[in-house]
C-alpha positions in Angstrom: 82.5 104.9 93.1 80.6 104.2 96.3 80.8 103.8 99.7 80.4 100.6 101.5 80.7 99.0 105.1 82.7 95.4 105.2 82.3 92.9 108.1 84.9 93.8 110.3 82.9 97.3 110.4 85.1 99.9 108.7 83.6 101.8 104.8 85.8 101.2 101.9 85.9 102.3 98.2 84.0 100.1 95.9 84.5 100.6 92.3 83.1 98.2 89.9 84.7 97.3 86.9 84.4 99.2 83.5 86.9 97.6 81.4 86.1 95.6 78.5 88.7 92.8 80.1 87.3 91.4 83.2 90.2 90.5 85.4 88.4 89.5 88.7 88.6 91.1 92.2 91.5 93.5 93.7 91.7 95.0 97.5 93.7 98.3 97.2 95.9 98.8 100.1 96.0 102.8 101.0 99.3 104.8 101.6 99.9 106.1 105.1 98.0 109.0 103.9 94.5 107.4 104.1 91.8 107.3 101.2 92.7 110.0 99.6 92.3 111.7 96.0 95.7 109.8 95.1 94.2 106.3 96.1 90.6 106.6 95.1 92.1 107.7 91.5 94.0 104.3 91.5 90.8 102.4 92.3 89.3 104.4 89.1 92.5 103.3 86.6 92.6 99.8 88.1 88.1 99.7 87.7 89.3 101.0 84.1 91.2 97.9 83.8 88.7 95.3 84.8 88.9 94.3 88.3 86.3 95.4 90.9 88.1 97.1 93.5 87.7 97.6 97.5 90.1 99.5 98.6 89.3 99.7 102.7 89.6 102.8 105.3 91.7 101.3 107.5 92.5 104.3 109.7 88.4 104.8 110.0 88.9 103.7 113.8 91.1 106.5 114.6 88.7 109.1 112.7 86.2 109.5 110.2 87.3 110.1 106.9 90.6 109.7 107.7 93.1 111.3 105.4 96.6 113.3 106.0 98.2 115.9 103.7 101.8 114.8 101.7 103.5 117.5 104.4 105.6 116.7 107.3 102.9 117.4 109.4 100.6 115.0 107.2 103.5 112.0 107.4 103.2 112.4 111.3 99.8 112.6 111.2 99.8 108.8 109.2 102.4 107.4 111.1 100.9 108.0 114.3 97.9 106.2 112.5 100.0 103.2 111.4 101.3 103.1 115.3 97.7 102.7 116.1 97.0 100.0 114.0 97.7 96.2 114.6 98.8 94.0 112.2 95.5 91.9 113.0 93.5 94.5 112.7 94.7 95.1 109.4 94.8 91.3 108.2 91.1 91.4 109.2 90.3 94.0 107.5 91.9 92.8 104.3 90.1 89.5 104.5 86.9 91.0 104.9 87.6 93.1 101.8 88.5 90.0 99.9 85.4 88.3 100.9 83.5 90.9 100.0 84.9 90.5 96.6 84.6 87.2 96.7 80.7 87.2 97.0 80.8 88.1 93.2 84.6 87.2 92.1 86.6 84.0 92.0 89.9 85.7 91.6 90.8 88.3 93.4 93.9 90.2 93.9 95.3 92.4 96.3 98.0 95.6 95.7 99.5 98.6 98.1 101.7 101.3 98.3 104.1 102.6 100.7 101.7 101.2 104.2 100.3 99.3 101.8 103.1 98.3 100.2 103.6 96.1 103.2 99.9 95.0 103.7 99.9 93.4 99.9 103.2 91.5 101.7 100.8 90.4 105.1 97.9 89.5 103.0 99.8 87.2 100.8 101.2 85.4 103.8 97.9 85.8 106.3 94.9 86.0 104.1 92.9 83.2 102.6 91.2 83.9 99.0 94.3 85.7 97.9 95.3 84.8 93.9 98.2 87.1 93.8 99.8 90.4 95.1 102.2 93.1 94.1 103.5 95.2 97.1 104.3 98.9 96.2 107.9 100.1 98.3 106.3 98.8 101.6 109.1 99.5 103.9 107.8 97.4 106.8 107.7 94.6 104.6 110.8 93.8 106.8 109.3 93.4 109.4 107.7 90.2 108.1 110.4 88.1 106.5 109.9 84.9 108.8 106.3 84.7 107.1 106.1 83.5 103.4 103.8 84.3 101.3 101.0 81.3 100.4 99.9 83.5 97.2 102.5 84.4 94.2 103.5 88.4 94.8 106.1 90.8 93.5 107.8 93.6 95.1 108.7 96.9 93.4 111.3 99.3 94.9 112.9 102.4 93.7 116.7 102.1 93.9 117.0 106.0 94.9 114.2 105.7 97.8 115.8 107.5 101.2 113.4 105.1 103.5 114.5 102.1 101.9 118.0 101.5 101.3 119.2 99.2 99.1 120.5 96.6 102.2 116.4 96.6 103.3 115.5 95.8 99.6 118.4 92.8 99.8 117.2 91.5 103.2 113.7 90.8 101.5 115.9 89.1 98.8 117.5 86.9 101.0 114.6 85.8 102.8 112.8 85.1 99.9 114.5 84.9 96.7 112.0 83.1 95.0 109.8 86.4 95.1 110.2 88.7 92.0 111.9 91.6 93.2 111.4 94.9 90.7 114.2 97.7 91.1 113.4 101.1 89.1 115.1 104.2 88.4 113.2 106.3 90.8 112.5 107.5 94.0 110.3 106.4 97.0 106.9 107.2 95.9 107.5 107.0 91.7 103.7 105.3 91.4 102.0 108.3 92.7 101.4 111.6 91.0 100.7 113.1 93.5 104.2 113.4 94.9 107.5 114.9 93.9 109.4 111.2 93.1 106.3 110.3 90.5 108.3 109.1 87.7 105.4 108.5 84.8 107.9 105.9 82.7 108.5 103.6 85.6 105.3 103.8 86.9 104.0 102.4 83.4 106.2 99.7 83.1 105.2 98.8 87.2 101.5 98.9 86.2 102.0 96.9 83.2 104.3 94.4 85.5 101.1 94.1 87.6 98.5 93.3 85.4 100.7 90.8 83.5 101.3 89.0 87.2 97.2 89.1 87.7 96.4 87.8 84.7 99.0 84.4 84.7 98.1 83.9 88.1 
């Protein structure tokens, strides 16, 4: 794992891959929490897996080495950075990580959770380069449902998640029911273990849901 600067001026995570399987490129899209342990241990597994992963610090602007604790005091501290963010900020940072990757990859992914749940969902609509997506409970995702996404992506929602009722999860259907829509047994953040809704048996079956969209895209 290193430390690199992309174009638009920010450092993000580079991992290269060490997988036997070489499955191309993959931007990893942070939670509100910032590049923390939780996210650079997801650029490991996914390195593990074959891709070679960026996964940018997109709340660098705000302050260095950004990251906020998984306390109330930590989800106002991220929040406050996703206020301070645009939207075209973030799509230029994303495409800057995906032309990173695409200096030495031809396919190249991109996947988030929670924040980054939605910027998977943006990048897929805004970003060129992108092969395919798969957006972690991105609750903003909403926000976005005139745009439609020029890249194949799935979403993945847990059906017991408090900050995204199941009428949010059906408005994304409606929009766009031609996008795979994943419901799981679980709570808001089941991918992470690093919080109290991780739910290891869902999170398998979404990882494995992933890779499976990667590699037939």
């Amino acid at each position: 794992m290193a430390m690199i600067q992309l174009s638009t001026g920010i450092p993000a995570v580079f991992v290269p891959a060490s997988g036997a399987k070489r499955r191309g490129g993959l931007v990893v899209a942070q939670e509100i929490f910032g590049l923390n342990d939780n996210i650079r241990a997801l650029c490991d597994r996914f390195a593990a897996d074959g891709f070679d992963v960026v996964a940018p610090a997109y709340f660098d602007r705000i302050e260095a080495g950004f990251t906020a604790p998984y306390d109330p005091d930590g989800i106002q501290k991220g929040l406050s950075a996703v206020r301070a963010t645009s939207w075209d900020q973030v799509t230029a940072d994303t495409q800057a990580a995906i032309e990173q990757l695409a200096q030495s990859q031809s396919r190249i992914f991109v996947t988030g959770f929670c924040w980054g749940g939605t910027v998977a969902w943006v990048a897929a609509c805004r970003c060129a380069g992108v092969t395919a997506a798969s957006g972690f409970y991105g609750r903003m995702i909403n926000m976005f449902l005139a745009e439609t996404p020029k890249a194949p992506i799935e979403l993945h929602y847990g059906d017991n998640d408090p900050g995204i009722p199941l009428s949010l999860v059906e408005e994304v259907r409606a929009a766009h029911s031609a996008v795979p829509i994943h419901l799981y047994p679980a709570g808001h953040g089941f991918f992470s273990d690093r919080g109290h809704d991780f739910d290891p048996t869902q999170s398998d079956i979404a990882w494995g849901r992933t890779l499976d969209l990667f590699d037939r895209s």
